[in-house]
N, C-alpha and C positions, 0 to 999 in steps of 0.2 A: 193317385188318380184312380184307379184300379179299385183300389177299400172302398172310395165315396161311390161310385160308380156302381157296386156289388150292394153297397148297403142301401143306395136310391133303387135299384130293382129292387131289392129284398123289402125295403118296406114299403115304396109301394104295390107290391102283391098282397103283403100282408093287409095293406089297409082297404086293398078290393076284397079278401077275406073279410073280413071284418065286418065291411059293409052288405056282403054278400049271405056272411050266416046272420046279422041283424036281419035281414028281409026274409028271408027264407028257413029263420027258428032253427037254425042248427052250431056244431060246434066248430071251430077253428082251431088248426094245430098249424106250425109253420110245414113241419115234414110230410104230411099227410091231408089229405083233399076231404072237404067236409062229410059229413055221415050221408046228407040226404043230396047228395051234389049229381049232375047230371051234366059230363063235362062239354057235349056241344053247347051248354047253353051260354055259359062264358068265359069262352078262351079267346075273347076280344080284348080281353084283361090285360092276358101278356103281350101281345103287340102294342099295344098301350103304354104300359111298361118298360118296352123295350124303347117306343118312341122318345119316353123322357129319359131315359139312359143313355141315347144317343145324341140327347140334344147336350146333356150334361155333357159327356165326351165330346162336342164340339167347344162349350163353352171353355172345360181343360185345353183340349190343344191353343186355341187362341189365348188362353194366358201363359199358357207354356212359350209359345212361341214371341210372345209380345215382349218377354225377357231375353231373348236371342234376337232380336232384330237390331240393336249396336249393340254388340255382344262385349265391348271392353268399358263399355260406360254403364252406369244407374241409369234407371228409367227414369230419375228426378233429372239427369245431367241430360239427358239426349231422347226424346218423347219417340215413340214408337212411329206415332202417328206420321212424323216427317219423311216418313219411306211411303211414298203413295202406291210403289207396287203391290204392298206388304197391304194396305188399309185397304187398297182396291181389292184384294183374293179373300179379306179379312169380309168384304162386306157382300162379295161375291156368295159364298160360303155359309155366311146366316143367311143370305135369301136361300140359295138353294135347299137350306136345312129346313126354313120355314115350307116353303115350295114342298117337299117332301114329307114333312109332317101334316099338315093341311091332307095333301092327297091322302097321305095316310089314311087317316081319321075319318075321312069322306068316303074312302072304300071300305072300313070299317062298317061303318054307320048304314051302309049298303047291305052290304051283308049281315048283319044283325038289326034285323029291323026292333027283332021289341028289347031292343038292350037298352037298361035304364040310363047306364051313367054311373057311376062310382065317381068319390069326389078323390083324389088324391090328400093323403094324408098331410097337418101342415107342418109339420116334421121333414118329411122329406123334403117339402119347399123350400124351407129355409136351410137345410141340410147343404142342396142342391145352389145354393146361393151362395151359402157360406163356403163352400169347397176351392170354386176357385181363387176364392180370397184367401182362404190358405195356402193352395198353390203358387200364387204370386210373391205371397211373403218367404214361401220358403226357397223359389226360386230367386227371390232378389239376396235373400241372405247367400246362398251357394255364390252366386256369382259377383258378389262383395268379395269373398272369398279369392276367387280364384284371379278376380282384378288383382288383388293384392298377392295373392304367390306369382301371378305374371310380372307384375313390375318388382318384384324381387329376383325373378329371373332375368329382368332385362339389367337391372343394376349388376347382376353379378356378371353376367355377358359383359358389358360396360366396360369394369374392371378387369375383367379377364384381357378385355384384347388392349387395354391401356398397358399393361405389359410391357415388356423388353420381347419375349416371348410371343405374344400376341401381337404386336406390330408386324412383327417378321412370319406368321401364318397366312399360309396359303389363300384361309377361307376368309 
């Protein structure tokens, strides 16, 4: 979550560079700030950026979490959705994200009045799309996983206390 996350800031900064020395005839480095740059004029850039980083980071926790809501079953065997605490905080959560980006962008837009707009790169769109579909797949594969080393711990519990031994334990 962390890589997609670093690499959606990272390019899109880069692609308001981008956008920024096409307009204004200069050059773009990732490490270093353009030649002819003047940095009150757009550091609405990175709050920007940062908005879509946190949106991304909400969209990760909610598939992180969407795999821990019947944490001993597949999300094919036992839908998330049927915990309405969980769908309620789920939906609770993109509003207030929406809620908080909107304002964002509206106090932005206030305060830089002649700022043009930079488009977001569509690389990091789909990037930012694709991410948490990877995190779903890799969390359903983990917890394939560890369904099946728990029910091999429960077989071997099982057997253990079928015992001569294990009948006669305390626990």
């Amino acid at each position: 979550m962390l890589v997609c996350v670093l690499l959606s800031f990272g390019g899109t900064l880069a692609s308001y560079c981008t956008d920024l020395c096409l307009e204004r005839n200069c050059t773009c480095t990732l490490f270093y700030l353009p030649s002819n740059f003047n940095i009150n004029d757009s550091w609405i850039d990175i709050p920007s950026a940062q908005n879509i980083s946190v949106i991304i980071i909400v969209f990760h926790l909610i598939t992180i979490s969407m795999s821990f809501v019947h944490r001993e079953y597949s999300i094919w065997q036992r839908s998330p959705h049927k915990n309405f605490l969980w769908l309620a905080i789920v939906i609770a959560l993109l509003i207030l994200q929406l809620i908080f980006t909107i304002l964002s962008f509206n106090q932005a837009a206030k305060d830089y009045e002649n700022y043009i707009g930079f488009q977001i790169a569509n690389f990091v769109i789909v990037f930012a799309v694709l991410s948490p579909l990877l995190t779903f797949i890799v969390n359903e594969m983990v917890k394939k996983q560890e369904i099946k080393a728990n029910l091999r711990y429960q077989r071997r519990a099982r057997l253990d206390f079928g015992t001569k031994l294990g009948m006669n334990s305390p626990f």
